[in-house]
N, C-alpha and C positions, 0 to 999 in steps of 0.2 A: 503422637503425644497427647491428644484429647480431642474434642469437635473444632474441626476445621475452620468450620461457623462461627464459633465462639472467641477463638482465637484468631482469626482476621478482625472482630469486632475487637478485641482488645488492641489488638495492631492498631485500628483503624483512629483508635482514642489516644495511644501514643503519637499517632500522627499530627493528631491536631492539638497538642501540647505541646508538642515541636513544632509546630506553626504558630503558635499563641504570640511568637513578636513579630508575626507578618515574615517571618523568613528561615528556611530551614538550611540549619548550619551546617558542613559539610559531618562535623562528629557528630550531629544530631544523626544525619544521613544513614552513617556508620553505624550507631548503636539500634536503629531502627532495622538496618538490612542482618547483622548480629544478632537480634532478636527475631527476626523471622526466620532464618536459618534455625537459630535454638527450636523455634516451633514446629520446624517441619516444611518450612513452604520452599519451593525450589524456585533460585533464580525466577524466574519467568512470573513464578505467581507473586514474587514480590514487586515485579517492577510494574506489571498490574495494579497494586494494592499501592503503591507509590502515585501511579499513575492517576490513581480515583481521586487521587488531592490536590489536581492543578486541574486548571481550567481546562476545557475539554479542546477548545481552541488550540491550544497548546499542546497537548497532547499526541503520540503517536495514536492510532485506533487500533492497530494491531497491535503494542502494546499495552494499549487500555483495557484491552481483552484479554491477552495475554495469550494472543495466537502468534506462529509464523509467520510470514508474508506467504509462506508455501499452503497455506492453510485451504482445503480443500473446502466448497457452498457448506458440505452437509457437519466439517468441525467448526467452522464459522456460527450457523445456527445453532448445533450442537452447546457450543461454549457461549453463545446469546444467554439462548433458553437459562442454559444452569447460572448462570451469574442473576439471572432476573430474579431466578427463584430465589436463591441467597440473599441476595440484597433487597428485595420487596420489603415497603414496611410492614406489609401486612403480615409476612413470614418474620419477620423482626420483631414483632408484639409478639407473637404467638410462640416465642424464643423466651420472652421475659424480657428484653432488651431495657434499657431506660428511656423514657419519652425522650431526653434530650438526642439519644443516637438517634430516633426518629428523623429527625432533619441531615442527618448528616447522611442518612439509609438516601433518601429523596434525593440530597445530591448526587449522590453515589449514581444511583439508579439512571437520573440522569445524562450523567456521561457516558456511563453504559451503553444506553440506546442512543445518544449522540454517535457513540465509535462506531456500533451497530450500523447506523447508518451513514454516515462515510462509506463503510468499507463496500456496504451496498450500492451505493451509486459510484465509486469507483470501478466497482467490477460490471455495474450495469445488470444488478440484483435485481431494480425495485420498480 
C-alpha cells in the first residue's frame, strides 16, 4: 500500500494518541490493529509495533521483535539488524521524519535491543 517505513511511523503516532490518557482503550486497540491490517502489516508485525509501546519489562522479546519462539541465531540477528535500521534516528531524519518522532524512534530503539538481548542470554548468545 506505500513505504512500509512510513506507514509504521504513522502507526506509531496513532499509537501514542491513544496513549495520551495514560491508558489504551480496548476500541482504541481495535481501531489501531484495523488500521494496520488496512496498511498491509500482518499479525505479527503489528503485535510488534504494539509491542514497542510498553515497557520493555513488560514485554514478550520475541514479540517485540516479532519473531517465533522457533526462530533460528541467524532470523533472530536477521530481524535485529532490520528493525535497527528502520527505527535508528538517524535513518529517521534522513526519512524527513519530525524532531518530535525523534524521541519516540530512541525509545523504540531501545526496546529493540532490550528484546535483542534477552533473547540472547536466554539462548546463551552473548
Amino acid at each position: 500500500m506505500g513505504n512500509p517505513a512510513v506507514l509504521e511511523d504513522i502507526l506509531d503516532g496513532l499509537f501514542e494518541i491513544a496513549k495520551a490518557d495514560g491508558v489504551l482503550h480496548p476500541c482504541e486497540a481495535r481501531f489501531l490493529e484495523k488500521v494496520a491490517e488496512i496498511f498491509g502489516f500482518a499479525p505479527n508485525e503489528y503485535r510488534r509495533i504494539r509491542a514497542s509501546h510498553f515497557a520493555p519489562e513488560l514485554t514478550d522479546p520475541y514479540v517485540a521483535l516479532g519473531l517465533s519462539y522457533g526462530a533460528d541465531e541467524h532470523e533472530i540477528k536477521q530481524t535485529y539488524r532490520r528493525l535497527v535500521r528502520e527505527n535508528h534516528p538517524d535513518s529517521l531524519m534522513a526519512r524527513g521524519v519530525p524532531p518530535e518522532f525523534l524521541k519516540l524512534a530512541t525509545d523504540k530503539l531501545a526496546a529493540i535491543n532490550s528484546a535483542y538481548e534477552k533473547i540472547q542470554q536466554e539462548r546463551g548468545l552473548t
